[in-house]
VOGU-3710 file (C-alpha; in Angstrom, 3 decimals, decimal comma):
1> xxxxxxxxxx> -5,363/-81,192/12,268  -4,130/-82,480/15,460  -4,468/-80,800/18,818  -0,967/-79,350/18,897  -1,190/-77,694/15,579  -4,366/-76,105/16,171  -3,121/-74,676/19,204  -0,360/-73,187/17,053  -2,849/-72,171/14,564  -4,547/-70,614/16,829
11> xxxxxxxxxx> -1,313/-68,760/18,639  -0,135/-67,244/15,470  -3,862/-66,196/14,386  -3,953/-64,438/17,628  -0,684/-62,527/17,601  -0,926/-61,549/13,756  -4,483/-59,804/14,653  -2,870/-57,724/17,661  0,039/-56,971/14,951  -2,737/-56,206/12,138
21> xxxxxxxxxx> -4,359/-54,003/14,871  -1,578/-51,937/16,271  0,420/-51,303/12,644  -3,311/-50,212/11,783  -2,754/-47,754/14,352  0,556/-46,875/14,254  -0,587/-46,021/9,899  -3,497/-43,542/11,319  -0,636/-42,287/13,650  1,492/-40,930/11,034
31> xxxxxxxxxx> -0,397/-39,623/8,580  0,783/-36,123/7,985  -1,444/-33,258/9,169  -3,718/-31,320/6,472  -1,427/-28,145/5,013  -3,410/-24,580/5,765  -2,112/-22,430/2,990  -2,344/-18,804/3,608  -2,724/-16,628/0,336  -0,556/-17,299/-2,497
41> xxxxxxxxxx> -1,283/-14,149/-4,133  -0,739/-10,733/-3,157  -4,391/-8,461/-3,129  -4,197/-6,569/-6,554  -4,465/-3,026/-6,223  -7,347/-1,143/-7,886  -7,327/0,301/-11,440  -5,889/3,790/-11,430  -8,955/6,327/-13,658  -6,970/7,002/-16,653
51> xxxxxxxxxx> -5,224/4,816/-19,357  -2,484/6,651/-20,729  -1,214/3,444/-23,476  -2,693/0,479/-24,629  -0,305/-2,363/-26,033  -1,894/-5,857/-26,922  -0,864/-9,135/-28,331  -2,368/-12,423/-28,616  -2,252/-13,349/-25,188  -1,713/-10,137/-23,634
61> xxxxxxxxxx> -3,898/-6,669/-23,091  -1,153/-3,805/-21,150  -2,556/-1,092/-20,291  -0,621/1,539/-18,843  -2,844/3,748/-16,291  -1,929/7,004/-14,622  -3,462/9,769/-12,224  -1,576/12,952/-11,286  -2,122/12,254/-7,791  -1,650/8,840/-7,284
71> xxxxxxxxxx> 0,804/8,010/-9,693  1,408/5,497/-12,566  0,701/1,458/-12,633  0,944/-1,419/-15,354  -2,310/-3,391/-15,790  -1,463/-6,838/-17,483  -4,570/-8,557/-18,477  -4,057/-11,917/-19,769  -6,651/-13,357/-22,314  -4,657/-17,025/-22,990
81> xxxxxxxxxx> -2,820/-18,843/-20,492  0,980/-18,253/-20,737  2,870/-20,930/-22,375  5,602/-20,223/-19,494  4,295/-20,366/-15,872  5,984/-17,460/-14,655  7,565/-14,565/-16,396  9,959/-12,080/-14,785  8,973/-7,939/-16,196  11,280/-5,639/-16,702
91> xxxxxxxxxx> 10,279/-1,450/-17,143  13,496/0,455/-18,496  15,445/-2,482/-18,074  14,723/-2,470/-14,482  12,921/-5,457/-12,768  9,467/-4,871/-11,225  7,858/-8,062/-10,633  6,868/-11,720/-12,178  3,698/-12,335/-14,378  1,535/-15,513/-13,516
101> xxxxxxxxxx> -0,234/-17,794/-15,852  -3,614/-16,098/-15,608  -5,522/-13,136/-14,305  -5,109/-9,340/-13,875  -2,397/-8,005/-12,112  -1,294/-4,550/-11,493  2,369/-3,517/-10,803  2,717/0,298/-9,233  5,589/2,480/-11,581  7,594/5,064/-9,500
111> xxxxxxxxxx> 7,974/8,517/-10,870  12,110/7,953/-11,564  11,065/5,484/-13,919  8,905/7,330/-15,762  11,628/10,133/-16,345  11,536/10,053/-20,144  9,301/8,759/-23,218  9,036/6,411/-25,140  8,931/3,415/-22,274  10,314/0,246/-22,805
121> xxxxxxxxxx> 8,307/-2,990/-21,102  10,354/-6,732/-21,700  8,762/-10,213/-20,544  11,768/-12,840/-19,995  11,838/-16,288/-19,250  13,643/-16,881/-15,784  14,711/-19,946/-16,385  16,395/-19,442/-20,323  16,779/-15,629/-19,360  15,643/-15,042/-22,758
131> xxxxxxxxx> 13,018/-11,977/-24,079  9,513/-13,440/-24,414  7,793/-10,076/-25,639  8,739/-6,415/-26,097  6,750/-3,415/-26,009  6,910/0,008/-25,897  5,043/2,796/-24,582  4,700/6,846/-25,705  1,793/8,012/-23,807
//
């Protein structure tokens, strides 16, 4: 290699490891920051003492629990994972919260809605807005 291409050789060597250097920095730079996620899920109340009705399917156990004092509450214990991820629940046709995949959650029932017997509990599918399950209660 003669004297003047070395020295070119050399040049652009140089400069591409101060590029290689600073876009390694400038990467590091912008990487986003780590997300903190606070709690995705609301603290489930405790059981209430008594279990008025019992309805179960395959992949559901509903209890329905009750106290004169405290009041009345819908315990959905689920034994299979869901085929839907969510499910929207509606108690005498009125809506009272959304079932996850998994776990035991409670949903609190206010005295209006327990005005008369027998009880009618749907599951729908927000997204088709189509009846998953149906049960009904007579405690």
């Amino acid at each position: 290699m003669v004297p003047e291409l070395r020295k070119r050789h050399r040049i652009i060597w140089q400069i591409g490891s101060v590029l290689l250097c600073l876009g390694f920095a400038a990467a590091v730079w912008v990487l986003p920051q780590p997300v903190t996620q606070t709690q995705a899920f609301q603290k489930i109340d405790p059981p209430l003492p008594r279990i008025l009705d019992t309805q179960e399917s395959e992949e559901l156990t509903i209890n329905l629990r009750g106290d004169s004092t405290i009041g009345t509450q819908l315990e959905f214990i689920i034994k299979e994972p869901l085929a839907q991820p969510v499910a929207q629940l509606y108690w005498q046709y009125t809506f009272i919260g959304v079932l996850g995949p998994k776990g035991t959650q409670r949903f609190p029932i206010s005295g209006a809605r327990l005005a008369k017997a027998p009880y009618f509990l749907q599951i729908v599918n927000p997204f088709e807005k189509t009846g998953i399950q149906k049960f009904n209660f007579n405690p």
